[in-house]
C-alpha positions in Angstrom: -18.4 11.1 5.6 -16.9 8.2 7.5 -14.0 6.2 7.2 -14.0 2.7 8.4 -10.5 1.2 9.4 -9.8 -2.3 10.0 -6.5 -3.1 11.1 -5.6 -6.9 10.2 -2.2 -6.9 12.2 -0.1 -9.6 10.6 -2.3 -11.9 8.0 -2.2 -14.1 5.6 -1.7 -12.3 2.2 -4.7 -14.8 0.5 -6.7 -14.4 3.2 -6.6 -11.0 2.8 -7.0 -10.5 -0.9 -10.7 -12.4 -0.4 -11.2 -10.1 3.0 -10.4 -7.1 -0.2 -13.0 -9.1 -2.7 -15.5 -9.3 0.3 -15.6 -5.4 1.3 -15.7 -4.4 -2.3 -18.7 -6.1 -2.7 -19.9 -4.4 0.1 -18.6 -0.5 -0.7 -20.2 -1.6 -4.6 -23.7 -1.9 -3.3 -23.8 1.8 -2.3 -24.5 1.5 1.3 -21.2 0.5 3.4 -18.4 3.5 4.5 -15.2 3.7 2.8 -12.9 1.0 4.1 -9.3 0.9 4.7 -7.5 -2.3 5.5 -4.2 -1.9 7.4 -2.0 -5.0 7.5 1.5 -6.5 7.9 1.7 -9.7 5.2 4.5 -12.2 5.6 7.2 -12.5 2.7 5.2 -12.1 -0.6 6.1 -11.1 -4.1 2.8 -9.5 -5.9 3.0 -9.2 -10.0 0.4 -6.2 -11.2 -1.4 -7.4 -14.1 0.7 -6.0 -16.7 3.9 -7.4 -14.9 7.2 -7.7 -17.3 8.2 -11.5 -16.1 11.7 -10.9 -16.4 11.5 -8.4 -13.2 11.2 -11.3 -11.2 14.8 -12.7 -10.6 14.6 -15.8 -9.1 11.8 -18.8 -9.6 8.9 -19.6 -8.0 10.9 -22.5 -6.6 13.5 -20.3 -5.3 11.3 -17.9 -3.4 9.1 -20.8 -1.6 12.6 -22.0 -0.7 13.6 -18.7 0.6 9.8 -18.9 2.0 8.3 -16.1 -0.1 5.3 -16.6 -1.9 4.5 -15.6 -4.9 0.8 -13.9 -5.9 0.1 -12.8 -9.9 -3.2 -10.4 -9.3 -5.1 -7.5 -11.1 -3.7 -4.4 -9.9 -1.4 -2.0 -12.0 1.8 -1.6 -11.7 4.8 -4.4 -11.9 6.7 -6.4 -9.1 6.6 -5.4 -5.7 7.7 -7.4 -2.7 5.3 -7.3 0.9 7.2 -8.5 4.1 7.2 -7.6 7.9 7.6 -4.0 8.8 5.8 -3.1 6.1 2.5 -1.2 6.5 0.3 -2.1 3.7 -2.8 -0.2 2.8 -6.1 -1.6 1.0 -8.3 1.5 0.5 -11.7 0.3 -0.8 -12.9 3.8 -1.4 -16.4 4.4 -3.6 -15.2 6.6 -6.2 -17.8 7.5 -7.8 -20.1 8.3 -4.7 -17.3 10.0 -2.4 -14.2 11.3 -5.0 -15.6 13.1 -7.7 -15.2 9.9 -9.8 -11.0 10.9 -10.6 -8.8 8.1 -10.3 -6.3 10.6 -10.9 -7.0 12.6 -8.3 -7.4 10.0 -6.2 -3.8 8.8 -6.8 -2.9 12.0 -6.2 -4.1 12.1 -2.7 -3.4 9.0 -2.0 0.8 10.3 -2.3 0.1 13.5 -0.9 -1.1 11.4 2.3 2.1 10.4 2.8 4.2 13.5 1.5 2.2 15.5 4.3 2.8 12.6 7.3 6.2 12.4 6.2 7.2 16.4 6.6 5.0 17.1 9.5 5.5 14.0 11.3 9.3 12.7 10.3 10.6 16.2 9.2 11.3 14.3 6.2 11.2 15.8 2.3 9.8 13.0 0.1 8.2 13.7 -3.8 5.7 12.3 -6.0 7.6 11.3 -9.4 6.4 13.2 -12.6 6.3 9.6 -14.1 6.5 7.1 -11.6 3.9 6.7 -9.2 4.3 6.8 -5.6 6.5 8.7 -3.4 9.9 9.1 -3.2 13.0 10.1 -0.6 15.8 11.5 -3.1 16.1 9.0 -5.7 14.5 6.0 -3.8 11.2 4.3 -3.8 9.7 4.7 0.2 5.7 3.9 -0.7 4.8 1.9 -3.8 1.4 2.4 -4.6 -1.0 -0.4 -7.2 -4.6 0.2 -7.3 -7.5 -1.6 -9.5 -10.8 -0.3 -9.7 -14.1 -2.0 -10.2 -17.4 -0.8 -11.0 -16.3 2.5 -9.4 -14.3 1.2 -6.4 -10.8 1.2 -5.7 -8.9 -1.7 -4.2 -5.5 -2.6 -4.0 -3.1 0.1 -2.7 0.0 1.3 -1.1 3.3 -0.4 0.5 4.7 1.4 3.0 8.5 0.8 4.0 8.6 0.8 7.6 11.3 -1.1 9.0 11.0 -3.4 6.1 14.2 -5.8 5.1 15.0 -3.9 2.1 17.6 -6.7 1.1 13.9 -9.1 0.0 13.5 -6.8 -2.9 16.9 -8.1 -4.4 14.5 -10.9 -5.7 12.3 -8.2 -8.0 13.3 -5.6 -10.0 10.9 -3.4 -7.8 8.0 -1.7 -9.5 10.0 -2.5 -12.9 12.4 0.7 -12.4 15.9 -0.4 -13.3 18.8 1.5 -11.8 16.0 2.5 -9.1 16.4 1.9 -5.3 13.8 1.2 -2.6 14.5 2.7 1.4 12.2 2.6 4.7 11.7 5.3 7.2 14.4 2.9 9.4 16.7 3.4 6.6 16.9 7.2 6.3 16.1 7.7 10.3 18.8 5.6 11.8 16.3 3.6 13.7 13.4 1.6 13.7 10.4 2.7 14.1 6.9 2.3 16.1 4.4 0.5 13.7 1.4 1.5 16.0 2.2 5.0 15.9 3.0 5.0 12.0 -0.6 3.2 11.9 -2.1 6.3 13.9 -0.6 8.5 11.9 -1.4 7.1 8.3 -5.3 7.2 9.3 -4.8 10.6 10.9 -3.5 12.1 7.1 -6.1 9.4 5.5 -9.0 11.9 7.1 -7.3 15.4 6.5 -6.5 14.6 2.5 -9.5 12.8 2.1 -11.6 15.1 3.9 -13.3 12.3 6.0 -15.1 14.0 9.3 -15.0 10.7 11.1 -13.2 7.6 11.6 -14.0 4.0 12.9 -11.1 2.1 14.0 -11.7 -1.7 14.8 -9.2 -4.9 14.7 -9.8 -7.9 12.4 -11.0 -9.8 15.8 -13.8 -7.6 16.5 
């Protein structure tokens, strides 16, 4: 089983929920490999499709000011803020055909992914939440995960705090968890970190937890 990667570099968060639309269409009709988008998005705001309004503290108006946008769209989960130094993952995985048909499961691998590339690659102890998905560093949020599925394949996916500006999710009550804080790997190392090696690394778990045997790595431009 094969997993195709396509990393977008720094795009256009639009653009990239169409270039989503595009390769489930293909991953739907039974013939095209698993496809993981990688991608840095410029200041964004994303409210899931059961979103509570008020978790959004500022208006519209105020964020284009502040020049974030602001995207309502069909995934679960509430309010979550995309921005430089964040890697963002779109898996567009057939379910059905390569997962045993669990989006539990699924979820579940998609945070053990990290909980493994964190401890064997960081040295860093980080924790699903018994009722909050994701995964955690102590009592802070360090990969937000919102997923939709359709017709038996996922889209949608996981934040990533790299060396993200944590001070942007002041605008959102993030994920809708009051009293709850959001960190980076910067944050708890000291030190920022070397997106193209993070990259490596996420596909490198990507293929041991989801037992892919091969990967295919291209660039948006190719």
């Amino acid at each position: 089983m094969e997993l195709n990667v396509i990393d977008c570099g720094q795009h256009d968060y639009a653009a990239t929920l169409q270039l989503q639309y595009d390769y489930v269409a293909k991953v739907q009709a039974g013939d095209f490999p698993d496809t993981l988008l990688l991608v840095e998005h410029q200041p964004v705001i994303t409210m899931g499709r059961h979103a509570n309004g008020a978790n959004l503290l500022f208006s519209a108006e105020a964020l284009k000011q502040a020049g974030i946008d602001l995207f309502h769209i069909e995934r679960g989960g509430d309010a979550t803020y995309h921005g430089p130094g964040q890697l963002v993952g779109y898996p567009i995985f057939n379910l059905k055909k390569n997962h045993g048909g669990s989006i539990k499961r699924f979820v579940q691998r998609l945070e053990e992914v990290f909980i493994r590339l964190c401890a064997e690659r960081f040295g860093l102890t980080v924790a699903r939440s018994a009722v909050n998905t994701g995964v955690w560093h102590e009592d802070s949020k360090l990969v937000a995960m919102g997923l939709a599925v359709q017709h038996a394949v996922t889209f949608h996916g996981f934040a990533f705090n790299v060396n993200t500006n944590l001070a942007h999710f002041n605008y959102i009550v993030p994920c809708g968890l009051v009293g709850k804080t959001v960190t980076s790997l910067q944050n708890i190392l000291g030190r920022a970190q070397d997106m193209a090696a993070v990259k490596l690394a996420v596909v490198d778990y990507f293929g041991l937890v989801y037992c892919y045997e091969a990967t295919r790595q291209t660039s948006l431009a190719d």
